[in-house]
N, C-alpha and C positions, 0 to 999 in steps of 0.2 A: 504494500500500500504506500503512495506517494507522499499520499499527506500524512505527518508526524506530529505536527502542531497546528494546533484551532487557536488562534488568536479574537477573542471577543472580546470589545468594549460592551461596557455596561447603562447606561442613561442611554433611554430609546433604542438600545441593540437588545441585550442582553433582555431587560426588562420591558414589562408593556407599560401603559401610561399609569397606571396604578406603581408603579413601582415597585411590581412583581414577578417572580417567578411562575411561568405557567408549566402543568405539568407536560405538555409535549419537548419542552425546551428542556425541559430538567431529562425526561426521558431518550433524549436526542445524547444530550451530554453525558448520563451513562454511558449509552451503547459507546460512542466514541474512546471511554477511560478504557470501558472491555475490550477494544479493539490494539490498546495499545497507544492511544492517541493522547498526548500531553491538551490537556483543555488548560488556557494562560487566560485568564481575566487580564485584561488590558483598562487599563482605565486612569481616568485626571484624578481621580478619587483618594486618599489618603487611604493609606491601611486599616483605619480604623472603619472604613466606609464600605469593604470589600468583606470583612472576618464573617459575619454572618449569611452571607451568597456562597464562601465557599464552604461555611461550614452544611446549608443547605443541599448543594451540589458532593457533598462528600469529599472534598476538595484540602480540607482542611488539616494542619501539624501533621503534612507530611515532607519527607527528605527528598523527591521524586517528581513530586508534582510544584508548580510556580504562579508567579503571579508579577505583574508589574503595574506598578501604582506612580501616582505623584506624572502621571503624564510620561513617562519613561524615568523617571530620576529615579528610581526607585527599584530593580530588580531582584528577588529573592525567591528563595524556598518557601512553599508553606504552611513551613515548622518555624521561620525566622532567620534562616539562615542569609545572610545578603551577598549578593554576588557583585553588585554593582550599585553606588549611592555618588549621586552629582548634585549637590545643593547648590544654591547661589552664594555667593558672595555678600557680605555686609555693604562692601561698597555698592551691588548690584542691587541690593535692596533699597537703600538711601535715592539712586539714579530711578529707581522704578517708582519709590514713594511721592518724591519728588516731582516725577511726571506726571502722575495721578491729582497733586495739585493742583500743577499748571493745567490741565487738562478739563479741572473740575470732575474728575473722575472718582467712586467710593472705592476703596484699595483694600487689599488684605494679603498676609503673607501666613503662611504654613510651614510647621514646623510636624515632627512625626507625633506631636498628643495636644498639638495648640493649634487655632486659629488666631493672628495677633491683627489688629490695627488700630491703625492714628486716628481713624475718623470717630471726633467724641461723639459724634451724631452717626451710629452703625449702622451702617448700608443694608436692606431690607433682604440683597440676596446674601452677604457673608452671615445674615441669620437663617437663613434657608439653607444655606452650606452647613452651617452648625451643627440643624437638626438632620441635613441626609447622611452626614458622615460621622455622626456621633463625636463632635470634637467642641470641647467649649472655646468659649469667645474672651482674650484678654485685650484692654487697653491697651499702648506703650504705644511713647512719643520713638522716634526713630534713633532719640540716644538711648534709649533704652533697650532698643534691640540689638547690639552691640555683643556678640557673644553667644546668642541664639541661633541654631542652627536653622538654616530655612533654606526649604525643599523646593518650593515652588513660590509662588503669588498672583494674582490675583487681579485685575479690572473688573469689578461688580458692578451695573447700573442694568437701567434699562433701555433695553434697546435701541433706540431711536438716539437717546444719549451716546451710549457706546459707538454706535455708526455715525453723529455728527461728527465723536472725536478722530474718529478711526480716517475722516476726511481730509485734515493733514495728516501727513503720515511721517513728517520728516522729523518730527522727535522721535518717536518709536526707531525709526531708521537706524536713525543715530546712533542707539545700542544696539543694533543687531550683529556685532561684535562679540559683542557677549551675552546675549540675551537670543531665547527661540521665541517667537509670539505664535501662539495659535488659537485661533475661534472655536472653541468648544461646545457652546450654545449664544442664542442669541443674547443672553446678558452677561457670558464669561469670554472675560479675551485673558490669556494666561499664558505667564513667563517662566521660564523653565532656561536652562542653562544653556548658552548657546552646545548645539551639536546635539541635545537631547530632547527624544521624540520616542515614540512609541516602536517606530523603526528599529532605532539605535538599542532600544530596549533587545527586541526581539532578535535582531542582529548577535548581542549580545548572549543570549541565550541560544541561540544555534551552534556558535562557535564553543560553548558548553556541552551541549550534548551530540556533538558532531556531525550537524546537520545543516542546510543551503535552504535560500528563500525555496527554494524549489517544494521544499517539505514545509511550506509554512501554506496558511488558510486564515485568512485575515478578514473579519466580521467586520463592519462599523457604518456611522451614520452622518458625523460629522466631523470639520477642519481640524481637530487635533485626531481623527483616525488616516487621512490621508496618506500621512508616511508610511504608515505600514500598509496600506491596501496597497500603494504599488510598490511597497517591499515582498511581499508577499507573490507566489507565482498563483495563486489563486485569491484574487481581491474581491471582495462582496459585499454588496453597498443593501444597505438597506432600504426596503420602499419607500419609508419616511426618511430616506435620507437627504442631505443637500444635493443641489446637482454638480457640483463639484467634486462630489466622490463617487455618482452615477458614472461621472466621464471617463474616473479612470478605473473600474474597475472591470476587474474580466466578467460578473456577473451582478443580476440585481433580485435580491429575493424578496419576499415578502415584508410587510413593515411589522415593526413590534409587536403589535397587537394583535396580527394574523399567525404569530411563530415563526420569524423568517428566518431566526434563526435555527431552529429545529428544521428547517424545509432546507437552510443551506450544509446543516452537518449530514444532513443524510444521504443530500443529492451529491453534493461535491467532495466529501471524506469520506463517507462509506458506501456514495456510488447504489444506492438504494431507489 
């Protein structure tokens, strides 16, 4: 069998609009583990936001099976073992808060048990982030974050906000030196360390268990899933996906809600 790895994001892949598990998709990812098939939870999600999906999926404290979190920053076993961790920088933190000023932009930065940010007045989605990833929420002005490790962060607003700022684009530019930007949903735009992506994750985990895109199968719906659909030699865009992941992927399965991802593990990994 070709495919070795199922790469799945989780928000609108993995789960349906309820932000569940249904049981064809659960049932699809069995068969897969029985076939031998490594199932990788991909996802912008903190680990704290994943422990329960894999413990549902059976997934869970093991040596064998993985997962990547934090948008690629983050690859491990999971039992906890880390194979690969890429935080930001303090400095990169201060240049992103900073921007999110001038921008008039709500910010936030992530740390592996914390949610942090400056804004005294906290942005309605880093409370939304709070409750789907099980992570509380601390103040701290940006000298205070000083010593704090941070995995990722954060552009929180709404929509229409996030896309007036996203109109110039020559600040963000500016850091893309050191900094990855990618559009996750329409009110998360999220920095992550230059060179890491979900790609880079996966990338990573192949040359671990000694295997080529060729053996990857890469689920997803949106801008922070791109790298890896066309890392992967089997890309598969979700019906509710953007159409910028339609374009490049070698196929388009059903949307969340219909099992598309049960309808892609069966068609395309185990050829059913």
């Amino acid at each position: 069998m070709k495919i070795k790895i199922v790469a799945i994001d989780i928000d609108d892949t993995l789960l349906n609009s309820q932000k569940k598990l249904t049981e064809p998709v659960k049932l699809a990812i069995n068969k897969a583990k029985a076939s031998g098939i490594k199932v990788v939870l991909c996802t912008g999600r903190p680990l704290s936001g994943v422990m329960s999906l894999l413990s549902e999926l059976g997934l869970d404290h093991q040596d064998d099976q993985y997962v990547v979190s934090f948008g690629g920053s983050l690859v491990q076993t999971t039992n906890g073992k880390i194979i690969s961790s890429d935080p930001l920088t303090y400095i990169d933190y201060v240049d992103l808060e900073y921007l999110s000023r001038k921008k008039g932009l709500h910010f936030h930065a992530i740390s592996n048990d914390r949610i942090y940010t400056a804004n005294r007045d906290i942005g309605e989605f880093t409370i939304h982030e709070s409750n789907l990833v099980s992570l509380n929420v601390s103040y701290r002005t940006p000298e205070e974050m000083r010593g704090i490790k941070i995995i990722k962060a954060m552009f929180i607003d709404q929509p229409e906000v996030l896309n007036q700022a996203l109109k110039d684009y020559q600040d963000f530019a500016s850091l893309e030196d050191r900094i990855n930007f990618t559009r996750s949903t329409p009110y998360f735009y999220e920095a992550n360390a230059v060179g890491i992506n979900k790609a880079s994750a996966l990338k990573r985990l192949c040359k671990l268990l000694t295997l080529t895109s060729e053996n990857v199968m890469a689920i997803g719906d949106e801008g922070n899933d791109l790298s890896m659909i066309k890392f992967a030699e089997m890309g598969v865009a979700m019906g509710n996906g953007i159409q910028a992941v339609k374009d490049c992927a070698q196929e388009i399965t059903a949307d969340n809600n219909h099992d598309g991802v049960a309808l892609a593990i069966e068609r395309y990994a185990l050829g059913e």
